[in-house]
TITOR-31924 format. One line per field, with one value per residue (C-alpha): residue in one letter; residue number from 0; z, x, y. Coordinates in Angstrom, 3 decimals, always signed. Example, Ala and Ser with C-alpha at 12.3 -4.5 7.8 and 13.67 -1.06 7.14 Angstrom:
2
resn	a_s
resi	0_1
pz	+7.800_+7.140
px	+12.300_+13.670
py	-4.500_-1.060
***
This chain:
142
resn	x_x_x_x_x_x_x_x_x_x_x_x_x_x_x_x_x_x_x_x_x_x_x_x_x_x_x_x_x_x_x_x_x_x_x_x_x_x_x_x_x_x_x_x_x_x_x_x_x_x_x_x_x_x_x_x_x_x_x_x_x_x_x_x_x_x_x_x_x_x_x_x_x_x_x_x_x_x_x_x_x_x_x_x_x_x_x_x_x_x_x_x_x_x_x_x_x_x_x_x_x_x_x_x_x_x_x_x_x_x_x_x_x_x_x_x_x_x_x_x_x_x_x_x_x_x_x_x_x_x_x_x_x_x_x_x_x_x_x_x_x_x
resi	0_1_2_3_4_5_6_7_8_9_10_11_12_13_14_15_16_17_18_19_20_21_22_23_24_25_26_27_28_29_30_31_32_33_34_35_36_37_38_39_40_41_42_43_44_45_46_47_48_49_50_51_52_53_54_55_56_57_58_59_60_61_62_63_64_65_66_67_68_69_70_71_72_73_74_75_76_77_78_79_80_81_82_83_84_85_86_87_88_89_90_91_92_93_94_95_96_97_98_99_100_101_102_103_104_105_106_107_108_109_110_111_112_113_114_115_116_117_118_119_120_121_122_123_124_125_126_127_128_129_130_131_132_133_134_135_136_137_138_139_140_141
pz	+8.755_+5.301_+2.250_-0.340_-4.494_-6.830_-10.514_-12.703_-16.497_-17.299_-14.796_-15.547_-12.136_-9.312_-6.569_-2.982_+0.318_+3.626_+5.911_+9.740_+11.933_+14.950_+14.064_+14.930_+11.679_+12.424_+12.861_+10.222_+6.928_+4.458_+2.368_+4.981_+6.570_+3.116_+3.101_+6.336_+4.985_+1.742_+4.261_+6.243_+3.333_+2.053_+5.659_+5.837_+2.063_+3.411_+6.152_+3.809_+1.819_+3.925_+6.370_+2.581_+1.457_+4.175_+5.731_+9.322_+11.814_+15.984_+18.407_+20.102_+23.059_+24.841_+23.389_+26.415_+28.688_+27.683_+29.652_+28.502_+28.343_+26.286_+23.979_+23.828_+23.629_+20.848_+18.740_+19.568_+17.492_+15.049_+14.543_+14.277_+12.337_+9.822_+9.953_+9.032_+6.475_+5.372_+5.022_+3.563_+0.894_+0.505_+0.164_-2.640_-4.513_-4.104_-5.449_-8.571_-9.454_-9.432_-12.310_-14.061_-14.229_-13.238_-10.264_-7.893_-5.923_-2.260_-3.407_-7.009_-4.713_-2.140_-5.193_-7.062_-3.629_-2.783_-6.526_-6.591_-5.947_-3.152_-1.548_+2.462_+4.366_+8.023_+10.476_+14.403_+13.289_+10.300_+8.541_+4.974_+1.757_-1.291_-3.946_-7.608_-9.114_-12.763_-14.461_-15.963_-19.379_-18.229_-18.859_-16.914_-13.099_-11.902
px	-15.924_-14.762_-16.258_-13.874_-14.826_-12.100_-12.849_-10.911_-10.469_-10.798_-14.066_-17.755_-18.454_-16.965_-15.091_-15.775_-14.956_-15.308_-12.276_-13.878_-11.309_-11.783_-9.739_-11.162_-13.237_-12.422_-8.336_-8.393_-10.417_-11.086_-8.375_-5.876_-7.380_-7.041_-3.222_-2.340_-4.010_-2.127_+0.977_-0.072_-0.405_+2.992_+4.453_+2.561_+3.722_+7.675_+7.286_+5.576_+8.628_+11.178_+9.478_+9.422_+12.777_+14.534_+12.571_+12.482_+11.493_+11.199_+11.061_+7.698_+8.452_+11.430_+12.307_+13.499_+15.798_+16.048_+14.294_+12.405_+14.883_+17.251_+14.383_+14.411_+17.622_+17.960_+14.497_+16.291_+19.567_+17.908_+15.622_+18.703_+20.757_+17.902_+17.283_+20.782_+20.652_+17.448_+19.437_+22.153_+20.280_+17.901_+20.692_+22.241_+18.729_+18.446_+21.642_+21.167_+17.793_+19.478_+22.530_+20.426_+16.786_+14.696_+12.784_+14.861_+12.505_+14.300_+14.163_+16.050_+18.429_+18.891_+19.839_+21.798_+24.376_+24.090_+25.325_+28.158_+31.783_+32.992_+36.660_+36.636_+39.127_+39.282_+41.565_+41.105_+40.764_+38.181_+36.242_+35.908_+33.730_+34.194_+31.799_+31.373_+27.769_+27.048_+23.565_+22.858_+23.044_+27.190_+27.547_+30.310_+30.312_+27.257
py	-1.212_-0.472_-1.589_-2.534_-2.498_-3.302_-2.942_-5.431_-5.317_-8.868_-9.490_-8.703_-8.225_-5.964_-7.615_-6.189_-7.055_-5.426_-4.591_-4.910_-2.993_-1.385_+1.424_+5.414_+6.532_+10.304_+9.034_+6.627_+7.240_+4.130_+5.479_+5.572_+1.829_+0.331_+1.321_+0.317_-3.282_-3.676_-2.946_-5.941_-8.443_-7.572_-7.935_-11.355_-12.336_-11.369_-13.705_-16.911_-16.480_-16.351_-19.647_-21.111_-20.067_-20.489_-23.619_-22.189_-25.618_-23.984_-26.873_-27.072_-29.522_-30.217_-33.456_-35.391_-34.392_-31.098_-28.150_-25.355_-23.014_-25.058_-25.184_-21.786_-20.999_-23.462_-21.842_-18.351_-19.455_-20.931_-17.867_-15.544_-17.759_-17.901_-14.052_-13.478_-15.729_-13.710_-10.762_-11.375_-13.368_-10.178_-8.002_-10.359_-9.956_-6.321_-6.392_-8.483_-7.250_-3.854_-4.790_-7.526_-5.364_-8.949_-9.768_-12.200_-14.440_-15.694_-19.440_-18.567_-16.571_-19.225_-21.666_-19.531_-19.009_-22.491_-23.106_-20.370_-21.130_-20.075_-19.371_-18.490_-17.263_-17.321_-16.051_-15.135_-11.116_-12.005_-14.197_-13.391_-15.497_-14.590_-15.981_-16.083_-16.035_-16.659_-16.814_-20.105_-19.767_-19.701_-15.777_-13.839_-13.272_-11.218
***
């Protein structure tokens, strides 16, 4: 167990909070436990955005006549298809918070490509989409 106390500028008080883990002491010192923690929440904030981003629905019963491995198979495309879309939107914000120095949340990403022109090309060899972001205040191309 790990006790937690956080001093904050604006608060009178000290906020603490224990972190129960079951985690060797001599392997893992508070320091070291609190780290691996923070890592967690971000991991766990990642995954709230993209389920809220990308609005991620997995079949829970088979719906009929299907079976339970068409369920599957169906929740395992839809997964992929959405983790894809996860990264290439992700790469698009790296991208933009890069050139334009401003955080990029996944939903103001998702609208801004969804808002974009776009010109696709697609032959048996490749499949190629070009597109054409501008901010909203009608500036030049990103």
């Amino acid at each position: 167990m790990v006790l937690v106390v956080q001093e904050r500028p604006d608060d009178l008080l000290l906020h603490a909070f224990f972190l129960v883990t079951n985690l060797g002491k001599f392997d893992w010192p508070p320091a070291k436990v609190l780290a691996l923690y923070r890592k967690r929440g971000s991991a766990e904030a990642h995954m709230g955005e993209v389920k809220s981003a990308l609005d991620v629905h997995l079949l829970s019963t088979d719906r009929g006549a299907s079976t339970v491995q068409d369920v599957m198979a169906r929740n395992e495309v839809s997964l992929l298809l959405s983790l894809y879309a996860y990264q290439v939107l992700h790469g698009l914000r790296r991208l933009l918070e890069s050139r334009t120095h401003q955080g990029w949340s996944l939903m103001r990403m998702r609208e801004q490509v969804s808002r974009s022109r776009r010109r696709c090309r697609c032959t048996p060899a490749e499949s190629r989409c070009i597109s054409e972001m501008r901010p909203t205040n009608g500036g030049p191309p990103y």
